[in-house]
N, C-alpha and C positions, 0 to 999 in steps of 0.2 A: 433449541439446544445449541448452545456454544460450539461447533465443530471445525475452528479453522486450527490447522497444523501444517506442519513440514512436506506433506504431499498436495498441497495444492502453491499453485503460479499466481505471484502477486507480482504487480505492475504500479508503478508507480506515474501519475498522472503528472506530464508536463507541465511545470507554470503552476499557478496560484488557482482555487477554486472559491467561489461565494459557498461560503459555509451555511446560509440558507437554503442551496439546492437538496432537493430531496432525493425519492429512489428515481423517477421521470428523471428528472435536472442530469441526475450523474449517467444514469443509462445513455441520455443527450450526449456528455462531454465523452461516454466512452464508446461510443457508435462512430461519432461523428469527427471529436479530437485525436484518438487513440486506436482509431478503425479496428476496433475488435468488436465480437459479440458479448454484449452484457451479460447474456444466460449460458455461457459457457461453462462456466465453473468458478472462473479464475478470479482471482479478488485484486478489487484494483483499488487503488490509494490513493486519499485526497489529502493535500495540505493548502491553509488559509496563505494570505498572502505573508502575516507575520509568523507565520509556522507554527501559534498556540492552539488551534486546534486539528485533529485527524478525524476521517471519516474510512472509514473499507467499505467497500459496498458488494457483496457476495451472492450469487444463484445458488440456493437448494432446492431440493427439489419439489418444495409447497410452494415457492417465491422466494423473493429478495431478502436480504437482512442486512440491519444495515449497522455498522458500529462506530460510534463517535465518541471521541476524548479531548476534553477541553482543560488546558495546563490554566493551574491557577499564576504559577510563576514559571519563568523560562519558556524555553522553545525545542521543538521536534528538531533534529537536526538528522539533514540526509544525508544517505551513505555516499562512499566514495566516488559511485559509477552513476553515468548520467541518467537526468532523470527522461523516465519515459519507456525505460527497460525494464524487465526483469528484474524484481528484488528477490535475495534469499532470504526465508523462512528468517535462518539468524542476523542479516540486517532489520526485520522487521521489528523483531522483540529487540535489540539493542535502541531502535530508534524510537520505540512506543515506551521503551525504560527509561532512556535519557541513557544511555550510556554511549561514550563516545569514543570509538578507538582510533588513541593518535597514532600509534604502531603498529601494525602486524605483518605477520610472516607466514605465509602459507607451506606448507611443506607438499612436495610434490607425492601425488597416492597413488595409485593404479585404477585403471579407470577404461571399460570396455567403450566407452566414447571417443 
């Protein structure tokens, strides 16, 4: 079942990745590149070197799951903040849409953080 949303931590994978590595390969670059643990939870995110294809790679709790999109035309374009951190939820779906914000303005909330 499809379950990724807004309550889970996506990460975005430094650098380019061979879109032939599989669930082993990416666990590899995320143990090892990204020093986190693969079965955490957290879904981390792969882009090729020409950014036409995306992979997530995610822990549930049977195993792995892995989701891949391949653009017949254009390219994934990442968000403003560097890569290797934390993405939000709405950078993800903006960047798996093709949508790209040249503008924005954040208004300040309130926030027990």
């Amino acid at each position: 079942m499809f379950s990724l949303g807004s309550s889970h931590r996506f990460y975005l994978h430094q650098g380019h990745c061979d879109m032939r590595k599989s669930f082993d390969g990416l666990c590899g670059l995320v143990s090892s590149g990204m020093q986190r643990n693969p079965t955490s939870g957290e879904v981390f995110v792969f882009l090729n070197r020409s950014r036409t294809h995306i992979k997530l790679l995610h822990w549930e709790s049977g195993g792995f799951v892995l989701y891949y999109k391949r653009l017949e035309s254009g390219t994934f374009s990442t968000p403003n903040n560097e890569l290797g951190t934390e993405l939000q939820w709405s950078d993800l779906v903006l960047m798996v849409e093709g949508i790209q914000v040249m503008k924005s303005v954040q208004k300040k909330r309130y926030s027990l953080y």
